[in-house]
Backbone bond lengths (Angstrom), bond angles and torsions (degrees), N, CA, C in turn:
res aa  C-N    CA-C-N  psi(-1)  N-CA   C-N-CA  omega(-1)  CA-C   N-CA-C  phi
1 X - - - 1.457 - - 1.532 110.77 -
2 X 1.209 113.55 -25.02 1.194 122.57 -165.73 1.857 111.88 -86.09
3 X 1.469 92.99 -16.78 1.764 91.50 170.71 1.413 108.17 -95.93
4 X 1.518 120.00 -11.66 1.155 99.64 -172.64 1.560 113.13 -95.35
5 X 1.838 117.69 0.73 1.274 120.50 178.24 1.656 98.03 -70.25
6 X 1.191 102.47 -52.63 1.589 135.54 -167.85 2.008 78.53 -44.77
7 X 0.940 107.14 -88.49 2.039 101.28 -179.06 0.921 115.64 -44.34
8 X 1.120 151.02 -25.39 1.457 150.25 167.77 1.490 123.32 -71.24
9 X 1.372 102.36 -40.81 1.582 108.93 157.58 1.601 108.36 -99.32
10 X 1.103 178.24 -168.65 1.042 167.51 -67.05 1.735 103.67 -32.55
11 X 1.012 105.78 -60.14 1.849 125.36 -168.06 1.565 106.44 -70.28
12 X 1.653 115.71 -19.78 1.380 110.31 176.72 1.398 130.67 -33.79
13 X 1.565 101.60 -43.12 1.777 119.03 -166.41 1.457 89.08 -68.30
14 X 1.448 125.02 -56.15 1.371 111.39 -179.62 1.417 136.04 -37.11
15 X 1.451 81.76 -58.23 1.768 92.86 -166.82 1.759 112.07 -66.06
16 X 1.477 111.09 -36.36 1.473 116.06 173.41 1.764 99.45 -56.55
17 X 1.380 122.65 -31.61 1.503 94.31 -153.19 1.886 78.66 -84.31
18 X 1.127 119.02 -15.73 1.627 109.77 -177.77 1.690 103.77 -45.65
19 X 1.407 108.07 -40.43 1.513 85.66 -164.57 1.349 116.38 -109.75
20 X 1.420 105.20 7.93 1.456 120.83 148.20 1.381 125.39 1.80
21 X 1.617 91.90 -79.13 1.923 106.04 -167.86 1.669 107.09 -53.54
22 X 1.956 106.58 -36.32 1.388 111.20 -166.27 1.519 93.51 -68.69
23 X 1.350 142.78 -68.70 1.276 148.99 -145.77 1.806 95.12 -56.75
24 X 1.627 111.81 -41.72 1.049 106.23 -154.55 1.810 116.01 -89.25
25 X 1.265 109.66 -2.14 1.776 134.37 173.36 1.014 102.80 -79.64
26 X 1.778 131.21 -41.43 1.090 130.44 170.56 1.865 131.17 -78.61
27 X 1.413 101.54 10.72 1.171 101.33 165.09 1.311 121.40 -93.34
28 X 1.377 124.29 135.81 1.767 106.38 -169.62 1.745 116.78 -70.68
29 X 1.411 126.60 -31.32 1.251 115.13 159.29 1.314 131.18 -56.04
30 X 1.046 115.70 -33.67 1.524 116.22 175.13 1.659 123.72 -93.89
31 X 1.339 101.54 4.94 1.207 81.52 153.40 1.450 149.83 -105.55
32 X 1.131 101.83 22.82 1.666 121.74 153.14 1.268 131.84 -52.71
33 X 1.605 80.76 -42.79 2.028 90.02 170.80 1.640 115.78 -83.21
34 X 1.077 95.36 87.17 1.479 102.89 177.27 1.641 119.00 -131.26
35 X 1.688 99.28 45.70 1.303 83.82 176.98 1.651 129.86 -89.88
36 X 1.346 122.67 113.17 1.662 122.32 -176.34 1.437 109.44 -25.32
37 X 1.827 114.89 133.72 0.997 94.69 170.38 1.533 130.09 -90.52
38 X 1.190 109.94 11.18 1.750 121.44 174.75 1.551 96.23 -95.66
39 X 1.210 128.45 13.42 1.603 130.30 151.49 1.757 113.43 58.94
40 X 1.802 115.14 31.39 0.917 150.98 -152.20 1.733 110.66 35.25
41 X 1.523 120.80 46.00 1.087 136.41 -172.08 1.656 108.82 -91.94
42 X 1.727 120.47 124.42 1.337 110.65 169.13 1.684 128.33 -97.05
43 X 1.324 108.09 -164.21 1.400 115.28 -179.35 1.453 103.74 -167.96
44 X 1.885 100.62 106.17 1.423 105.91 164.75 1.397 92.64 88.41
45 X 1.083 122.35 -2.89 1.542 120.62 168.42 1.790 125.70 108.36
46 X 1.992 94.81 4.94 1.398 111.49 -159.98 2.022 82.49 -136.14
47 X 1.813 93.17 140.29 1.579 96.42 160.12 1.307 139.56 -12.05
48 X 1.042 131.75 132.35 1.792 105.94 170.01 1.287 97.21 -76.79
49 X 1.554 122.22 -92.36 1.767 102.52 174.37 1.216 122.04 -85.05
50 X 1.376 130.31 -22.17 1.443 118.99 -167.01 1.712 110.72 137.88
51 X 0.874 119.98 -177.10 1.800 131.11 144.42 1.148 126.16 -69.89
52 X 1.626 108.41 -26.55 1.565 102.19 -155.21 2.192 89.88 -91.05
53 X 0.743 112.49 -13.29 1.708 117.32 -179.78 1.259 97.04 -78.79
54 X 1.544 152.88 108.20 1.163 160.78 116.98 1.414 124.58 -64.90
55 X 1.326 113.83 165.01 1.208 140.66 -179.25 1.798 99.47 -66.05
56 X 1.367 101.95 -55.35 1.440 108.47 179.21 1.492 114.83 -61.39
57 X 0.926 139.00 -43.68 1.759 151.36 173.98 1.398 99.18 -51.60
58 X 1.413 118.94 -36.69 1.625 118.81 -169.59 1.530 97.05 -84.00
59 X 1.147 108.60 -60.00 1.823 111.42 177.30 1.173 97.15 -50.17
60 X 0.935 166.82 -62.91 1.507 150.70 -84.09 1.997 95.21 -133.33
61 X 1.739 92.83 -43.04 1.718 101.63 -172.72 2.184 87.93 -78.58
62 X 0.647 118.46 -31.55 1.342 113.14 162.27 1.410 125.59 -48.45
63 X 1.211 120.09 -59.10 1.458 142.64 -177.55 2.177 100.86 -64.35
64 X 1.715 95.90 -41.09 1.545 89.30 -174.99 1.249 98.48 -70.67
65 X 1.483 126.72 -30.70 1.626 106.57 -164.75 1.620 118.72 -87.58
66 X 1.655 102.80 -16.33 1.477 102.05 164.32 1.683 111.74 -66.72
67 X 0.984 124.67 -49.05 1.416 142.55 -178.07 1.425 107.65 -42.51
68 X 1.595 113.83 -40.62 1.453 110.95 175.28 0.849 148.55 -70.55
69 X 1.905 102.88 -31.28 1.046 166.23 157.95 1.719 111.06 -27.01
70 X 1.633 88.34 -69.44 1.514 112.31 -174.98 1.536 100.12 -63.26
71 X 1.480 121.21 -41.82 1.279 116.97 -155.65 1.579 92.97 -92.10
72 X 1.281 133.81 -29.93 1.838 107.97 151.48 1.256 143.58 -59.87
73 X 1.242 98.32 -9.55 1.792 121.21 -165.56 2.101 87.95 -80.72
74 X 1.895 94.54 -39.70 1.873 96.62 -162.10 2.200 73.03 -74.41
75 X 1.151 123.82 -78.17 1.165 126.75 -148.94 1.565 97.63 -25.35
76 X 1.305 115.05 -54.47 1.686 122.48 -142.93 1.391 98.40 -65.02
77 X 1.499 117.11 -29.37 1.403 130.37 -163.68 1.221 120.16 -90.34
78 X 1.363 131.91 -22.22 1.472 165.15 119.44 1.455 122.11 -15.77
79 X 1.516 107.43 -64.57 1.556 105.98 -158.33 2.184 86.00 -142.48
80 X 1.580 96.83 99.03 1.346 114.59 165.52 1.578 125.16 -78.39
81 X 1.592 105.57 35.42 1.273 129.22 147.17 1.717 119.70 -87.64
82 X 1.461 96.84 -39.51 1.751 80.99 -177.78 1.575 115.86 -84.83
83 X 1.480 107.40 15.66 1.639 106.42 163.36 1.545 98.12 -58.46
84 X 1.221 135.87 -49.81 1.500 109.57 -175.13 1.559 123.15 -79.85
85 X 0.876 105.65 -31.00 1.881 79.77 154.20 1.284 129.39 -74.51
86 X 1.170 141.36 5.53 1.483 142.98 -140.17 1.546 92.98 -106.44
87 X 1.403 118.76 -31.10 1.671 116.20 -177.60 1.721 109.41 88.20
88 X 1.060 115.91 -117.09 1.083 132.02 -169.77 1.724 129.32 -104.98
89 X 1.609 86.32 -25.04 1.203 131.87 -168.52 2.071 95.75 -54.57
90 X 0.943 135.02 134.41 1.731 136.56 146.89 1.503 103.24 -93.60
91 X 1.252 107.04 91.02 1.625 106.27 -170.74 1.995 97.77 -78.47
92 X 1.330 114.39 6.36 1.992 122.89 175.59 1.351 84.75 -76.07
93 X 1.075 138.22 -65.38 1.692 149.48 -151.23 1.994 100.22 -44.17
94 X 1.031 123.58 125.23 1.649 120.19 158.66 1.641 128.78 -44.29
95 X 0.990 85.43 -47.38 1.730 113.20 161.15 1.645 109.13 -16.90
96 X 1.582 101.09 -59.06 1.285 102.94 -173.91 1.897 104.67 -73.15
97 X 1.342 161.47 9.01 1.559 144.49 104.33 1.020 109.57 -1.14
98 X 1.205 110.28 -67.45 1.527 114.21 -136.88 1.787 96.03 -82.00
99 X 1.491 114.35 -39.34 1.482 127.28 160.74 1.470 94.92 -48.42
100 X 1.352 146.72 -75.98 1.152 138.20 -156.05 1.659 121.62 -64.67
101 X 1.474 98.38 -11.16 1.800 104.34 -174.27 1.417 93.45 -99.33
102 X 1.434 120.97 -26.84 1.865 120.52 -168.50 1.975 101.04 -85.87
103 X 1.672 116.22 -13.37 1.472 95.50 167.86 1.321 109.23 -108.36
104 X 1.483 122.05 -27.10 1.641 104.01 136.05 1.550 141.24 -17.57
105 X 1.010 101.75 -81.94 1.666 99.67 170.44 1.233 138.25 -59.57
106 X 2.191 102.22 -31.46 1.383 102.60 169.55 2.083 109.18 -55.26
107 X 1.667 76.98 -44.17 2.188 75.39 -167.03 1.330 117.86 -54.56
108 X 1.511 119.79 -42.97 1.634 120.37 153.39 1.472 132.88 -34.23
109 X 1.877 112.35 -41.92 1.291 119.49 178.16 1.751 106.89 -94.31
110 X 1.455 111.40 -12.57 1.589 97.33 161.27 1.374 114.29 -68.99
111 X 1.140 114.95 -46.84 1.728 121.50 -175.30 1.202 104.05 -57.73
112 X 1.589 124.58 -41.22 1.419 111.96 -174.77 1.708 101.61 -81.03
113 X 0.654 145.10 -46.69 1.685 141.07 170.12 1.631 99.96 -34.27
114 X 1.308 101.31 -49.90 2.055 101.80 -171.77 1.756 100.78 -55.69
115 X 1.416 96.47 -31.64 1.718 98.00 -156.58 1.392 101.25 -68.17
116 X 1.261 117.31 -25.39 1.779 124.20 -166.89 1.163 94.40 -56.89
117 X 1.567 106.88 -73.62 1.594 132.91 -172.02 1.300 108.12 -50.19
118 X 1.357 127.22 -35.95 1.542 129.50 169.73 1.795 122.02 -64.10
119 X 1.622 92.59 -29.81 1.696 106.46 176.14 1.695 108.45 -76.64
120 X 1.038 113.44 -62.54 1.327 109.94 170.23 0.968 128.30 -71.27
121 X 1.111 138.67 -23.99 1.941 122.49 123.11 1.118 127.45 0.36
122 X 1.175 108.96 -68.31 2.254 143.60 -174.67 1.470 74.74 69.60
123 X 1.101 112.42 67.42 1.972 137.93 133.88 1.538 99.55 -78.90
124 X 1.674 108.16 102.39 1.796 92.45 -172.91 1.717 101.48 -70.82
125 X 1.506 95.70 171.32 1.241 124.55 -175.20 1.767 104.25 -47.86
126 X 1.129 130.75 146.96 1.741 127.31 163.57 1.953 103.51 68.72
127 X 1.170 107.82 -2.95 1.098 108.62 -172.20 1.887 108.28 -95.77
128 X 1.339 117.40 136.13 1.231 114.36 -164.75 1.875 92.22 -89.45
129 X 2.183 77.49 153.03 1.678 86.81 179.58 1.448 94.27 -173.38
130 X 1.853 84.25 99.83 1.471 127.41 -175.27 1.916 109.88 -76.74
131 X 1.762 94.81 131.43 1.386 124.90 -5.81 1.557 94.54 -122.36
132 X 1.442 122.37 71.70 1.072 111.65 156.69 1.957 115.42 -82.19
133 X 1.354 90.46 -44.22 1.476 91.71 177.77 2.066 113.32 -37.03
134 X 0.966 119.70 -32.60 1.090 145.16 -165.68 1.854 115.42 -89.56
135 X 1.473 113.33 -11.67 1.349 113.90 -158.33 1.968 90.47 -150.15
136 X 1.194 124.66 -9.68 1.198 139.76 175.98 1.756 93.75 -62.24
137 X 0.850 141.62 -92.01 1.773 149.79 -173.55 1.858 99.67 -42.59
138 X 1.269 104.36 -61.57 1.337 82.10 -162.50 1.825 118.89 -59.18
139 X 1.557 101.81 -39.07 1.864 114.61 177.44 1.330 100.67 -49.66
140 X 1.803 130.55 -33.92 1.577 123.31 -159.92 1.407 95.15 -99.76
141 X 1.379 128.17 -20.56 0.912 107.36 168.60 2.278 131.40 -74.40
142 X 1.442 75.44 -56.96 1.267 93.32 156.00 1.556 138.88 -9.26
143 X 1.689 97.86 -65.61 1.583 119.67 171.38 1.488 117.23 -74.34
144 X 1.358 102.87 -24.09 1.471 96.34 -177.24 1.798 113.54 -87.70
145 X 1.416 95.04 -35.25 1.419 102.03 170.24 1.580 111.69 -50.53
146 X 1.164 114.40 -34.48 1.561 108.65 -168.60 1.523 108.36 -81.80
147 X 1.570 121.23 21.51 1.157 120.66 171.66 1.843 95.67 -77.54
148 X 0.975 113.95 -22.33 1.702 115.88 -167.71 1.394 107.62 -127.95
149 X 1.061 138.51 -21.96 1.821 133.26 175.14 1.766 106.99 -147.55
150 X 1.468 79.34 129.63 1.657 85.08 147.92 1.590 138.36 -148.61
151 X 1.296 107.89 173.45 1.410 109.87 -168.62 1.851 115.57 -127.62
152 X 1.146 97.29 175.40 1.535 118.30 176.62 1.307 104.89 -54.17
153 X 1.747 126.94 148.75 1.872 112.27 175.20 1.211 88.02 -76.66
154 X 1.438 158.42 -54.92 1.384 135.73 172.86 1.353 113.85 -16.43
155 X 1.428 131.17 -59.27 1.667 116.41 -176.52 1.323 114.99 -60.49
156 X 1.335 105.40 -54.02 1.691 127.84 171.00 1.640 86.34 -20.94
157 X 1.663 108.14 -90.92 1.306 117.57 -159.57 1.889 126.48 -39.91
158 X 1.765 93.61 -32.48 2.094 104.69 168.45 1.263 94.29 -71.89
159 X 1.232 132.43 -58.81 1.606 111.96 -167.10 1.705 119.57 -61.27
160 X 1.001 89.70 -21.86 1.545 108.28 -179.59 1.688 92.83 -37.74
161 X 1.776 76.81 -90.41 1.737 106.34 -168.70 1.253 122.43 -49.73
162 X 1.584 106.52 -35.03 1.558 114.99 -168.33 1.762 95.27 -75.41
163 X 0.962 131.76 -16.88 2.036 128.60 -164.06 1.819 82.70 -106.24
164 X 1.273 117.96 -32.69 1.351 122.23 -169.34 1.443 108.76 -49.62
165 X 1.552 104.13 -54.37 1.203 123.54 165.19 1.153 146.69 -41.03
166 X 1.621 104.93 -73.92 1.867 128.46 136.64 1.055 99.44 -20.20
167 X 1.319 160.43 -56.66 1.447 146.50 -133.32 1.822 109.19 -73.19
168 X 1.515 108.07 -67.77 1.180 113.45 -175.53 1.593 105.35 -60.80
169 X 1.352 152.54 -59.01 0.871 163.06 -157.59 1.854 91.58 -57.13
170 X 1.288 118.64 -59.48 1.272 113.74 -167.97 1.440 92.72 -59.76
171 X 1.029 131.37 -44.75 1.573 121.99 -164.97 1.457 113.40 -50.54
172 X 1.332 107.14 -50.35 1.735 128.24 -171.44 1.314 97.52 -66.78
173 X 1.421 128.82 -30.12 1.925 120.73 173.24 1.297 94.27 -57.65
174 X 2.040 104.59 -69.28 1.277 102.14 -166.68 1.713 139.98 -26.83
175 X 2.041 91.81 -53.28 1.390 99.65 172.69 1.754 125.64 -57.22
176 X 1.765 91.77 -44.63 1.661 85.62 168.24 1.623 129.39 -62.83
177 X 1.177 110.83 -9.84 1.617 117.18 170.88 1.393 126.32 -91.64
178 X 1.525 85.16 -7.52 1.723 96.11 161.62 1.507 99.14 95.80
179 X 1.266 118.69 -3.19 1.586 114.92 -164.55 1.597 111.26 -76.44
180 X 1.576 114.38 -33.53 1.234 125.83 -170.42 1.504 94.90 -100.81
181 X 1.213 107.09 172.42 1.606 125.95 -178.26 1.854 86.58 -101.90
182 X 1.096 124.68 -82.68 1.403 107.72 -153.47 1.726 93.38 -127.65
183 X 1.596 115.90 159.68 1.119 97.92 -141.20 1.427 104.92 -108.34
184 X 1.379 136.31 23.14 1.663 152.83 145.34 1.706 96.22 -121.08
């Protein structure tokens, strides 16, 4: 039980900046900023990622994972109960930002790596395609995080499964909140 709190909070920064791009399309100022980040540029005669990959989705899944970041840094510092899930981790340290913006961005730049491979597919756009859609955030996050911590493939493997999990479920909130179009 104790690895899977440990994945659930470690992986937070990630998974918030996952839904980042959605929260942040739905704001009416920002959605202007929508410029693609393949700059409507192809490959092989097909998208590199699409439209739906912006500049803003990348900032924004950035911004969620600092944001999460910050708000474990207040939790951890607060309530000297979640020293035992925390691992190894000194979630007091600043350090952990910069951890929260690097699984941010990895999970943004996994999805955009999926999207390539999803374009040249002609996997259409919004269309599910199991289960990378599903394993795209956690692998980008993952790798980037390990610029600053690492762990046992046992943890690897709970965070894996445990965000593996989380994934669809967040979608089906999302859709019921109206945020998503359809809800895989």
């Amino acid at each position: 039980m104790q690895e899977i709190l440990f994945a659930l909070w470690f992986f937070y920064p990630a998974g918030l900046a996952n839904m980042s791009p959605i929260i942040a399309n739905n704001i009416p100022y920002l959605k202007k900023f929508n410029t693609p980040m393949d700059l409507g540029k192809s490959y092989k005669g097909k998208r590199i990622l699409g439209d739906h990959k912006t500049f803003r989705g990348l900032l924004s899944g950035a911004i969620g994972g600092i944001v999460a970041a910050i708000s474990q840094m207040i939790l951890y510092t607060n309530f000297s109960s979640l020293e035992s899930i925390s691992g190894s981790i000194d979630y007091s340290d600043p350090i952990v930002i910069l951890l929260g913006a690097l699984l941010g961005l990895g999970a943004l730049l996994g999805d955009s790596v999926k999207s390539f491979f999803k374009r040249q597919a002609e996997v259409p756009s919004g269309k599910s395609w199991f289960p990378f859609d599903q394993i795209d955030y956690i692998v980008g996050g993952l790798l980037f995080s390990a610029l600053l911590v690492s762990f046992s493939w046992q943890t690897y493997l709970t965070i894996f499964f445990v965000w593996f999990i989380i994934h669809p479920i967040a979608n089906v909130i999302g859709w019921i909140l109206k945020l998503k179009e359809n809800p895989f």
